[in-house]
N, C-alpha and C positions, 0 to 999 in steps of 0.2 A: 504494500500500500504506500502511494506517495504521499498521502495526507489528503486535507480537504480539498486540498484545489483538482482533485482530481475528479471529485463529484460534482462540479461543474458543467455549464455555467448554472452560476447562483442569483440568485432576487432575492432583495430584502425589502421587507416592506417596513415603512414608517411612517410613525414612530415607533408603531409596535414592535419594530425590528425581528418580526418572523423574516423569516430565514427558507428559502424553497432551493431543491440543490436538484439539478440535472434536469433543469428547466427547458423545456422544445417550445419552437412558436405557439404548436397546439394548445399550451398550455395558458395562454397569456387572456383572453377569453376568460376564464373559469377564475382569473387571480383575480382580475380587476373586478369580476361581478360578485364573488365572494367574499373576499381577502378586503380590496378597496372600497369597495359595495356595501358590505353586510357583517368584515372585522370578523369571518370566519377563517381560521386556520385551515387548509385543505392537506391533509392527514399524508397521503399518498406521494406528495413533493417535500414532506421533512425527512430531515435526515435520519437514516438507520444503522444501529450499530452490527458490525457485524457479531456481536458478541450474543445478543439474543433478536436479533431481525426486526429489532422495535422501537421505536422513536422513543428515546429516552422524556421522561416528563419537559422538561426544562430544554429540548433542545432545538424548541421554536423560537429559540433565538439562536443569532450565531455565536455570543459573545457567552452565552451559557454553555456552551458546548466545553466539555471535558474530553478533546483528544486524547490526553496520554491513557486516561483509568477507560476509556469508551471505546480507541479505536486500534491500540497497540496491543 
C-alpha cells in the first residue's frame, strides 16, 4: 500500500470536511444532491480499512483518519 493518495482522486466537502476517496464523474450527481443538498454522508465513497472492510466511525473526515493503527 502506498498510503492514501492512492485511493484517489479525493473530495472533501465543506465545512463538514467529509472526505469521498476514489471518486468517478458518475459520482458527482449523487455528492452534490446528497452531500451538498441534504449534509448526507454517502457511505459507499468513504474510506475503508482494509483491516475489517468498514469505514471506521470517524473517518468521514480526512483529518480523523488514523493511517498508521487503520491502514499499516
Amino acid at each position: 500500500m502506498l498510503g492514501l493518495c492512492e485511493k484517489g482522486p479525493r473530495v472533501t466537502i465543506y465545512p463538514d470536511g467529509i472526505s469521498y476517496f476514489r471518486v468517478q464523474t458518475e459520482d458527482i450527481d449523487e455528492i452534490v444532491s446528497r452531500s451538498l443538498d441534504k449534509g448526507e454522508p454517502i457511505e459507499r465513497l468513504l474510506l475503508r480499512t482494509p483491516k475489517t472492510g468498514r469505514s471506521p466511525n470517524d473517518s468521514k473526515t480526512y483529518h480523523s483518519i488514523n493511517f498508521s493503527a487503520d491502514y499499516c
